[in-house]
N, C-alpha and C positions, 0 to 999 in steps of 0.2 A: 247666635252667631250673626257675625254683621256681614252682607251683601257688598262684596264692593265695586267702587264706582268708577262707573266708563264715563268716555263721553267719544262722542263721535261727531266730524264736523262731514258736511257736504257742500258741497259748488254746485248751485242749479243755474243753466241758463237756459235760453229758448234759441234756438236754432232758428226757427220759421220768421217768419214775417209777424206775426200777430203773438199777442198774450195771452196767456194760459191760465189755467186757476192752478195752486199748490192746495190741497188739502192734506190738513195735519190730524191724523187718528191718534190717541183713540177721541181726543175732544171734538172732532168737527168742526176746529180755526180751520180758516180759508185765508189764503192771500194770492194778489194777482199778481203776474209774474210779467211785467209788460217786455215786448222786443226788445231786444239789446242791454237789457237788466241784468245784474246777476245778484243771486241770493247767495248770503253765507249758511248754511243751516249749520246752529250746533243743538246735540242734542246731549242731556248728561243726566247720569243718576244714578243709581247703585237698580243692580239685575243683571240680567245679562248680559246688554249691549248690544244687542238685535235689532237692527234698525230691518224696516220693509218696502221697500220702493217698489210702487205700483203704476204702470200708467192706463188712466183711463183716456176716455174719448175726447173731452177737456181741458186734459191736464195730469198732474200727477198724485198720488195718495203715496203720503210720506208717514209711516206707522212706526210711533216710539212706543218702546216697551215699558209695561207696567213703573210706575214711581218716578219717569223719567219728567224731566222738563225741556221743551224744545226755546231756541231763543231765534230768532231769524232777521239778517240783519242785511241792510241793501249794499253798493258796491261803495259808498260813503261812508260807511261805517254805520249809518243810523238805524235804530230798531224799527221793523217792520211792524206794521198796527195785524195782527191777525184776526182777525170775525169770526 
């Protein structure tokens, strides 16, 4: 039986003064989210479509679900490099 497929997009921005880190589970990519930036997050793939938004002390942990591929792209349109 085939799993089918979500995809979920997100808006991240930073409110504060300063830049954040994004961390992407379950790989451990990181991107910095600098002031006045905005991220497009999408994320897609066949499961359930569970996305988990965490914030830590730094920043945020963005958790896609098993099989999922995350893509994240700045307010230009271009792909964000993630580490």
């Amino acid at each position: 039986m085939t799993q089918p497929h979500h995809s979920v997009q997100l808006k991240l921005t930073t409110l504060a003064d300063r830049q954040c880190t994004v961390s992407f589970e379950p790989k451990g990519a990181q991107a910095v989210l600098p002031a006045g930036e905005v991220f497009a997050v999408e994320i897609s793939g066949p499961g359930d479509g569970i996305v988990e938004v965490s914030f830590a002390k730094d920043g945020l942990i963005i958790g896609e679900w098993d099989g999922a591929h995350t893509r994240v792209r700045n307010r230009r349109g271009e792909d964000v490099a993630i580490y």
